[in-house]
N, C-alpha and C positions, 0 to 999 in steps of 0.2 A: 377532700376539702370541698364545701357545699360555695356556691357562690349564688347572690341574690343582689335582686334590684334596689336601691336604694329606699328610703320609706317616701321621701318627697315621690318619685319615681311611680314607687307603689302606688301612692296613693293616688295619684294623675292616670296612673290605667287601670284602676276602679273605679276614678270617679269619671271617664271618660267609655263605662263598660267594656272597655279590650279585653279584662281579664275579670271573671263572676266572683263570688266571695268562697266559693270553695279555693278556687288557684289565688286570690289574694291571703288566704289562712295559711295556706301551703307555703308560699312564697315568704310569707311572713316568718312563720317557724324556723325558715333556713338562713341561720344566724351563720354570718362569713367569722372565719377564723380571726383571729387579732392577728398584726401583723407581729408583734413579739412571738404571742404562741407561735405560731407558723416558724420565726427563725430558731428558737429553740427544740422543735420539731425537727427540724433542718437540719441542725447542727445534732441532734442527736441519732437520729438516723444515717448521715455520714458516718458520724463514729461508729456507730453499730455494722456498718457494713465494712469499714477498712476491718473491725473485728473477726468478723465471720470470713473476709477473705484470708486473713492471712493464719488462720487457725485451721483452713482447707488447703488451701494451698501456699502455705508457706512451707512446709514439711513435703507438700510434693515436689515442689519446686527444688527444694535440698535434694531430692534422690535423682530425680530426671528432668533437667532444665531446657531438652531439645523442643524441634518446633512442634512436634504433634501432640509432645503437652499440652502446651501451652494454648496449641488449638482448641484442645478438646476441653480445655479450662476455660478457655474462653466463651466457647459455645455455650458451655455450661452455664456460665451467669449470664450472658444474652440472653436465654432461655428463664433465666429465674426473672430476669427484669422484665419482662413481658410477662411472665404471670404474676408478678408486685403491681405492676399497672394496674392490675385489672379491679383492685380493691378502692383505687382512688380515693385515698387516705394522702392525708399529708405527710404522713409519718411514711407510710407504705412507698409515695411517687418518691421522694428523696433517696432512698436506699435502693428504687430502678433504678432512678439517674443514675448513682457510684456504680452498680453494678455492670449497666451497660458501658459506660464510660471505659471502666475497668477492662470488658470483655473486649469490646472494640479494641484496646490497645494491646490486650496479649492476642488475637487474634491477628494484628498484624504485624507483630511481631513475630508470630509464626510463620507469616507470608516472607517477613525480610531472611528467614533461614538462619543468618546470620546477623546475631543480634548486636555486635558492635560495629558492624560493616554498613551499617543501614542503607550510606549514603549512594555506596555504590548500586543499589538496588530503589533509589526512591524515586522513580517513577512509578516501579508496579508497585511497592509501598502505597505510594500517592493513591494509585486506579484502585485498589482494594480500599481504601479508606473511602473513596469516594463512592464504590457499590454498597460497602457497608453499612455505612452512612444514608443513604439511601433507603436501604432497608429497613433500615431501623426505624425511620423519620414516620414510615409507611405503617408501621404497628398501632395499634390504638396507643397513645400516652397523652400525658399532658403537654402542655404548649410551649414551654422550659425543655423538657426532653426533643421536642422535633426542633424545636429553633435551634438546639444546640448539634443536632446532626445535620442538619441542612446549613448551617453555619461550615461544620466540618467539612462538609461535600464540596462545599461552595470554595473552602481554601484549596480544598485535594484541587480542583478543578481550575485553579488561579495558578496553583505550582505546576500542572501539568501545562500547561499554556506558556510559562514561564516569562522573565524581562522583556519587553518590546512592545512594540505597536500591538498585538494580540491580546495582550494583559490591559492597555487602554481600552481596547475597545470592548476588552469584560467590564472594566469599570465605569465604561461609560454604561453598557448594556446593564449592568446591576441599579444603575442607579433609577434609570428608566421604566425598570421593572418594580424595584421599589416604587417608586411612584405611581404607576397602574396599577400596585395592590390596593396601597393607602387610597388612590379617586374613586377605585369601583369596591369599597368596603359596603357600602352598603347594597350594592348587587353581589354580590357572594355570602354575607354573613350567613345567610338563612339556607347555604348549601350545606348537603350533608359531608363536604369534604373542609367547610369553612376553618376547622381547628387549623389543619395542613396550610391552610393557602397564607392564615394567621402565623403560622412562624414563619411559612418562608418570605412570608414580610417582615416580619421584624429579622429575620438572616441577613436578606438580602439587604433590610435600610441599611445595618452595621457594619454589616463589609463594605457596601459603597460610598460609607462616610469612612471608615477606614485607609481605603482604599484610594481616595478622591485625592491627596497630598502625593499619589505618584504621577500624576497630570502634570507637576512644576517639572520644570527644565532648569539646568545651572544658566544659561545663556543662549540668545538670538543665536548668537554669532556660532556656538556648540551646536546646534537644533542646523543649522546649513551644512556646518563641516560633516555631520553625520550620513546627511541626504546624499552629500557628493559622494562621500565614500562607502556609502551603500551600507550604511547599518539600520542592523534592525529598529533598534530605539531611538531611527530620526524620526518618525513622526507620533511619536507617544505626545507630547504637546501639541498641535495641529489638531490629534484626534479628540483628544479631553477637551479643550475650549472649545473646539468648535458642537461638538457632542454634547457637552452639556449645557451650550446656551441652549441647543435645538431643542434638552429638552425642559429645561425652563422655556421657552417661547409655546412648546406642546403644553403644557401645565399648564400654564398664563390662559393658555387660547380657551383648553378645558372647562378650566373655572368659572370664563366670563363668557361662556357661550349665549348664555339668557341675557346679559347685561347690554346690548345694545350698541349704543354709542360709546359706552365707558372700554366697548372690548378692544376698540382701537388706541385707544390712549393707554391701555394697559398694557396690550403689543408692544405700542412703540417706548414706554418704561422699561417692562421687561429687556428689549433690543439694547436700549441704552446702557442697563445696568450690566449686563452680559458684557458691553463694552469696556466699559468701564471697570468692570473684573478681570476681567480676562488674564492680568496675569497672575492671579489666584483661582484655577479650577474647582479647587474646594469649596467656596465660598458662596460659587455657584451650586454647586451639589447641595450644598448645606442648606443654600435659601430654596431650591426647587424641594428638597424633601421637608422643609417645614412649614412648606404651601399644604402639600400633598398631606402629612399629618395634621395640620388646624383643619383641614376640609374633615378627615377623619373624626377628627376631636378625639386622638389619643393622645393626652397630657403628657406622657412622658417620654416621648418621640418629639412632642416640641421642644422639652426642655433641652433632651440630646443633641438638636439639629440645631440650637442655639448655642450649646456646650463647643459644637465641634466649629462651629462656622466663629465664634471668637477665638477660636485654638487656631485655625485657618487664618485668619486676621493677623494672630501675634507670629507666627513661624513667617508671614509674609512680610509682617514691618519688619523683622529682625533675620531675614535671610539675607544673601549677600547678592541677589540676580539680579539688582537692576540698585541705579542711583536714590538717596531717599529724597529729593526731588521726585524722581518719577510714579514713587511710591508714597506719596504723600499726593503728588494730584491725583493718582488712584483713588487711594479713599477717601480726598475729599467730593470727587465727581461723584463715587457710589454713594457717601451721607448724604449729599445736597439730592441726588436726583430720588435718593428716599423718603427724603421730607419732601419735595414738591410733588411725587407721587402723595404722600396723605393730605397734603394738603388738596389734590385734587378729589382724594376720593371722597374727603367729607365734605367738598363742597355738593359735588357729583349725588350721595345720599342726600344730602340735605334737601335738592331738588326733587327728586323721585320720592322722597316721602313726603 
């Protein structure tokens, strides 16, 4: 699948000379796929690949269902998915994707030995998925293909970590990182590693908006009892709020480094709203990732970080943690102190220009 700049686009870096009329003809020529054709591609090449698998190995599978089949079965379409990549074809990256998908999964199901037992073995389960994955991510593919292994990786690596304070502090850490993808996009794009760093931004935004609703606590009074009694997941709430204002305040700070005067009125909104959230860690997550994507100006990572921060919003009026009094001057502190933030910032513009 060919991808090309827009014609407005085009035509602003030829008529600003960036690009001569041989690379504007070139550029030109490279008509992007419709989005229809593309899903119909899609969909056809899935089917064609559950095809071809199970006309290979379904009938092996019938004679010898043990693990070193299924390894070597496995390998086997790893190996065909990476040389499908190589043709970068729409039709051709669909049918790597199934393939590796596929192989990934009979491959560790070789590793579990025993295929209906998984559970007692899913730790190294888990570490295999996670080198797998890994590797996979590492091969040339498209940006679909690595996001979905570093996706992968990124869960093997949340199971292995497992319930507690550990798992916050992945989730705070993912979300952080998300957000240092999305500020320095435009210092990486132009790396030759850029595809890679590209999913594992869009991985890591997804698992940390996913991820961001295990920061809530049933109760104050539960989040103390745990502390006393020495559990692990007494401070998974302590570390999400506090985690993720720091890194809405780090974000805030990023943005408004050139802005002056407005960077401290933006800190102390930012501080407040942090406040004023705080007993929805999500919301914060939601609104630091969809600072971090508008600076990007990837459309559709705003609409997601909008998507998930109104789904944060409704699980928190209608969960049972705190009185709806409390929850109600919640969100009214966090609307009011966002409309007195715009109302500062277009006054704030309107002076500077």
């Amino acid at each position: 699948m060919s991808h090309s700049p827009s014609p407005v686009l085009l035509e602003r870096l030829h008529g600003n000379a960036i690009i001569d009329d041989a690379q504007h003809s070139t550029l030109a020529a490279c008509t992007p796929t419709p989005w229809w054709l593309a899903l119909l591609l899609g969909i056809a090449a899935w089917i064609a690949a559950l095809m071809i698998m199970s006309s290979f190995f379904g009938p092996l599978m019938m004679f010898d269902n043990g693990p070193v089949t299924r390894g070597i079965g496995g390998m086997v379409l790893l190996a065909a998915s990476a040389f499908l990549f190589h043709g970068r074809k729409a039709f051709t990256d669909q049918m790597a994707l199934a393939f590796s998908l596929a192989g990934q999964g009979l491959v560790l199901s070789s590793v579990a030995d025993r295929f209906f037992e998984l559970l007692e073995g899913s730790d190294d389960v888990a570490l295999a998925a996670l080198a797998l994955s890994a590797v996979m991510a590492a091969i040339p593919a498209t940006v679909l293909h690595r996001s979905v292994c570093v996706l992968i990786a990124l869960s093997s690596l949340g199971y292995l970590i497992g319930a507690g304070s550990g798992l916050a502090v992945f989730g705070v850490s993912l979300a952080a990182t998300a957000t240092a993808l999305w500020l320095g996009r435009s210092a990486w794009a132009a790396y030759p590693r850029a595809p890679l760093l590209k999913a594992a931004a869009h991985a890591t935004t997804l698992a940390a908006l996913c991820l961001a609703p295990y920061g809530n606590s049933p109760s104050a009074i539960g989040v103390v009892g745990e502390l006393l009694l020495g559990s692990q997941t007494s401070l998974v709430l302590p570390i999400y709020r506090i985690g993720s204002a720091l890194v809405l305040l780090c974000t805030v700070a990023w943005l408004c480094r050139r802005a002056g005067s407005l960077r401290l009125t933006a800190l102390a909104a930012a501080m407040l709203f942090a406040v004023a959230a705080h007993p929805a860690p999500g919301l914060i997550v939601g609104t630091t990732l969809l600072l971090a994507s508008f600076h990007a100006c990837h459309r559709p990572w705003i609409v997601m970080s909008l998507v998930f921060s109104g789904l944060y919003l409704g699980e928190f009026y209608y969960s049972l943690q705190s009185t709806l009094l409390v929850k109600s001057l919640a969100l009214t502190a966090s609307g009011a102190l966002l409309l007195a933030l715009r109302v500062a910032l277009r006054a704030q513009t309107r002076k500077t220009a």
